[in-house]
C-alpha positions as CSV (number, residue, x, y, z in Angstrom):
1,X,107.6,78.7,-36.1
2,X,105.5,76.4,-38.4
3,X,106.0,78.7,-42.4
4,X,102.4,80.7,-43.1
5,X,100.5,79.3,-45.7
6,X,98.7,80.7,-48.7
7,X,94.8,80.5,-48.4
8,X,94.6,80.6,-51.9
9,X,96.1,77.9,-54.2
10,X,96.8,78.2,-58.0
11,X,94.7,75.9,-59.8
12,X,96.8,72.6,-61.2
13,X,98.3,72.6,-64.3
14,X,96.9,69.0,-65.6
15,X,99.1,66.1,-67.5
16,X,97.0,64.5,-69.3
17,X,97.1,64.7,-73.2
18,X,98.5,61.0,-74.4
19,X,101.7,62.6,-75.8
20,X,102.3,64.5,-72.5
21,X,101.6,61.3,-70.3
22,X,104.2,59.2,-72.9
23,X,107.2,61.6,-72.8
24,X,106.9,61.5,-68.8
25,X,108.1,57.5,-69.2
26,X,111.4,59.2,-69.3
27,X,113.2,59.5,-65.6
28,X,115.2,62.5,-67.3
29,X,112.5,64.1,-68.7
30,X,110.5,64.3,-65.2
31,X,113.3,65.6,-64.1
32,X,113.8,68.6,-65.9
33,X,110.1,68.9,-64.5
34,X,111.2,68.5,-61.0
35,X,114.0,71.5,-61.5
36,X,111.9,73.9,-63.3
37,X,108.8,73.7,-60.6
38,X,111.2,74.4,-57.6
39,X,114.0,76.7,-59.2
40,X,111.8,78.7,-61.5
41,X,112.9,79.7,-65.1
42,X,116.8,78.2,-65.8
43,X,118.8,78.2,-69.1
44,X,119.6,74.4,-70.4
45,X,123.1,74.6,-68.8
46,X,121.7,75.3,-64.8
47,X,119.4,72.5,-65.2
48,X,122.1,70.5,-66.1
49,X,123.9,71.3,-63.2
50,X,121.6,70.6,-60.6
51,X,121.0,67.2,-61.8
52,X,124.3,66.4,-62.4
53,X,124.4,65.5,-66.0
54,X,126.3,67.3,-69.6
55,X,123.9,70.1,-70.7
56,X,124.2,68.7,-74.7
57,X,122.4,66.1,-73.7
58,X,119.7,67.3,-72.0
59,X,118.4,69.6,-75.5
60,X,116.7,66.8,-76.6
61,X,114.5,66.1,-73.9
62,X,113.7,70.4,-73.5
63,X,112.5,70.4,-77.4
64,X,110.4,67.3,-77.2
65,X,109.2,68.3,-73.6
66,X,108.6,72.0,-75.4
67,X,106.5,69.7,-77.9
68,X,104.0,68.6,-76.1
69,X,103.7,71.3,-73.9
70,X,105.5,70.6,-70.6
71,X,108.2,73.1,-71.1
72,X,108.0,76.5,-73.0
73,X,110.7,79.2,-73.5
74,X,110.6,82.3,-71.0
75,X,112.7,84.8,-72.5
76,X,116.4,84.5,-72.4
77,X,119.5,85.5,-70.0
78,X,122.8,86.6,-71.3
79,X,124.1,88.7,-73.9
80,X,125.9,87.8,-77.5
81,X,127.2,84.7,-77.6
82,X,126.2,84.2,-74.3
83,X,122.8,84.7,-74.9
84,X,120.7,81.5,-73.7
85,X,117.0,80.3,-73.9
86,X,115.6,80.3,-70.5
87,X,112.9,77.1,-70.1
88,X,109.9,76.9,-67.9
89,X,106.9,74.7,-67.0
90,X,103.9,76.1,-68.1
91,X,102.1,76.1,-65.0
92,X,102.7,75.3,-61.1
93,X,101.7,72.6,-59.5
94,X,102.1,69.9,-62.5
95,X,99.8,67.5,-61.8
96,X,99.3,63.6,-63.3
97,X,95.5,63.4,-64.5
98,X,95.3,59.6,-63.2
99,X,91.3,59.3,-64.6
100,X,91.8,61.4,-68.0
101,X,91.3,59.0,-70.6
102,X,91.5,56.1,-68.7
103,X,88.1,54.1,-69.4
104,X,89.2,50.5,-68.5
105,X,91.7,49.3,-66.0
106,X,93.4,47.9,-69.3
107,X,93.8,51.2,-70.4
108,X,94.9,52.9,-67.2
109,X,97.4,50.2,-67.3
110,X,99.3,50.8,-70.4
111,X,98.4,55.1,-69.9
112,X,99.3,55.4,-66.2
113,X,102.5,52.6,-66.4
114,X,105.6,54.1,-68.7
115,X,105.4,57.1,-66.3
116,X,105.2,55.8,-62.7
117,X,107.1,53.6,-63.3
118,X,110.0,56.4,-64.3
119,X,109.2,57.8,-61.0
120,X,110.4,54.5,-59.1
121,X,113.4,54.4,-60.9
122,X,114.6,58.0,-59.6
123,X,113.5,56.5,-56.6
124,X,115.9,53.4,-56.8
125,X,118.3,56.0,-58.0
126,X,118.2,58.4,-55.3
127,X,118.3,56.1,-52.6
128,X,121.4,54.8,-54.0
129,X,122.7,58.2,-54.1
130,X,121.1,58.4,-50.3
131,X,123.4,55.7,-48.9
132,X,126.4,57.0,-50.1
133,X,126.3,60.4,-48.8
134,X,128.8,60.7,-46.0
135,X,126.2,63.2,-44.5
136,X,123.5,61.1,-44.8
137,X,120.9,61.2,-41.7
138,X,118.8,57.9,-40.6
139,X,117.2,59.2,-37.2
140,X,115.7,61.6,-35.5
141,X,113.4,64.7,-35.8
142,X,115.7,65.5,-39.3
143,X,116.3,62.7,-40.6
144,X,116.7,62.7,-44.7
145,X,116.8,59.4,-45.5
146,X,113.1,57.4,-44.9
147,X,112.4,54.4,-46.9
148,X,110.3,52.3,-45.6
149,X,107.1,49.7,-46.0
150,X,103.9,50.0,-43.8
151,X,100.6,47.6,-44.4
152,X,97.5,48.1,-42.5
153,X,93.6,47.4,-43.1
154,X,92.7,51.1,-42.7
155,X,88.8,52.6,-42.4
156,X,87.8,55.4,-45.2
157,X,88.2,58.0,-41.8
158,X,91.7,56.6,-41.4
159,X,92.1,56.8,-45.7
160,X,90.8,60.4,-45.7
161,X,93.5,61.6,-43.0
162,X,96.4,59.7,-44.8
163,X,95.2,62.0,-47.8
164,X,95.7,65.0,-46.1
165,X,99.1,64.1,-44.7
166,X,100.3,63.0,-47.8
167,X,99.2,66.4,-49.5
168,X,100.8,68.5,-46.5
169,X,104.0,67.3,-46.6
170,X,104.1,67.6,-50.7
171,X,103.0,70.9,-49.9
172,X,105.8,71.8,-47.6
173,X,108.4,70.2,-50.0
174,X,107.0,71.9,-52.8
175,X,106.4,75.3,-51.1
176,X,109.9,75.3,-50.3
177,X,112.0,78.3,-50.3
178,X,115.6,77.3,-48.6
179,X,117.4,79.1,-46.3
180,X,120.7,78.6,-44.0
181,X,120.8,75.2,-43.2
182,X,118.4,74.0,-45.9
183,X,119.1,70.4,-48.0
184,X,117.6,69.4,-51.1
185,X,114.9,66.8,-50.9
186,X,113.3,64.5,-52.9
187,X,109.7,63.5,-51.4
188,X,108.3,59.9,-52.9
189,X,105.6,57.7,-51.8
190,X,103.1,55.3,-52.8
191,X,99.8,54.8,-51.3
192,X,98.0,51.8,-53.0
193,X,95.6,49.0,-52.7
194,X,97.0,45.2,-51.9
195,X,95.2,42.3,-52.3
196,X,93.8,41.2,-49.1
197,X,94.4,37.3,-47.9
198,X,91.7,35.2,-46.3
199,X,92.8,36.4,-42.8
200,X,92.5,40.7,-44.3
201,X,88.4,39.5,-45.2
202,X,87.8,37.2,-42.1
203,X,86.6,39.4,-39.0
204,X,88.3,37.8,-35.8
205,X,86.3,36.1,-33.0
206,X,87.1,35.8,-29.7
207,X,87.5,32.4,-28.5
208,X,85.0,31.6,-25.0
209,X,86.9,31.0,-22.1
């Protein structure tokens, strides 16, 4: 039975101060994001653990992440010397403000870049890590491994529903709560513009018989 949906949805917490936009060129850095909006408020050493990497390094990135406002501190957990800070984002969804301060497509460039391009890297990185998982699924109706390449000459209609796809099935991923049986996901795509050949801009004519 399809999960019920809430009818009301939280306005986005907005990237889009320069300083903001910059420290997400880092691929650990949006991933401290990526913890903290599914898991909720963690100390420095839980986030560590679920990505897989020493907790001393990943102060750094909290404090300058706490800096320009991605991260703030939520109380703490623990007692004594095991008292720890507990870090979380400062709104849910997080959401990259593509047109903020983006006047020229020179601009959005050298803005928009650094940070997507840290995105594609966890990709690269997560398929990797994809392949080699001896649990790995390829087929069928849950499947968890999809990369793949699709080009088509689509009509604004056919845009429009794409749009809504797209934004349903980051809402499901994001919305999601666990359960028995339930496999952490990473959801990445990339919907863009390619420059059409002579053949794209040529309407086709039927040849008479």
């Amino acid at each position: 039975m399809p999960r019920p949906r809430s009818r009301t949805k939280p306005d986005p917490f907005l990237i889009r101060e320069p300083r903001q936009v910059r420290a997400l060129a880092s691929p650990v850095r949006q991933e401290v994001l990526d913890v903290l909006m599914h898991a909720g408020a963690l100390p420095a050493g839980e986030i560590a653990e679920r990505m897989g990497v020493a907790p001393d390094g990943l102060y750094f990135h909290l404090r300058l992440l706490e800096r320009v406002g991605l991260v703030r501190r939520a109380g703490s957990t623990g007692a004594g010397r095991r008292e720890a800070a507990l870090w979380d984002v400062p709104g849910r969804p997080m959401v990259l403000d593509y047109e903020h301060g983006s006047s020229t497509a020179s601009s959005r460039v050298r803005r928009l870049s650094p940070p997507l391009d840290a995105i594609l890297r966890l990709t690269r990185r997560d398929v990797r890590r994809a392949l080699a998982r001896d649990q790995a699924s390829f087929s069928g109706p849950r499947r968890d491994v999809w990369v793949a390449r699709f080009r088509g000459k689509v009509s604004p209609s056919e845009l429009e529903e794409i749009n809504a796809l797209l934004a349903q099935a980051a809402e499901i991923v994001r919305g999601a709560r666990g359960g028995p049986g339930s496999r952490s996901v990473a959801l990445t795509f990339a919907l863009l513009p390619t420059v059409e050949s002579r053949a794209d801009r040529t309407p086709r004519t039927r040849k008479k018989s």
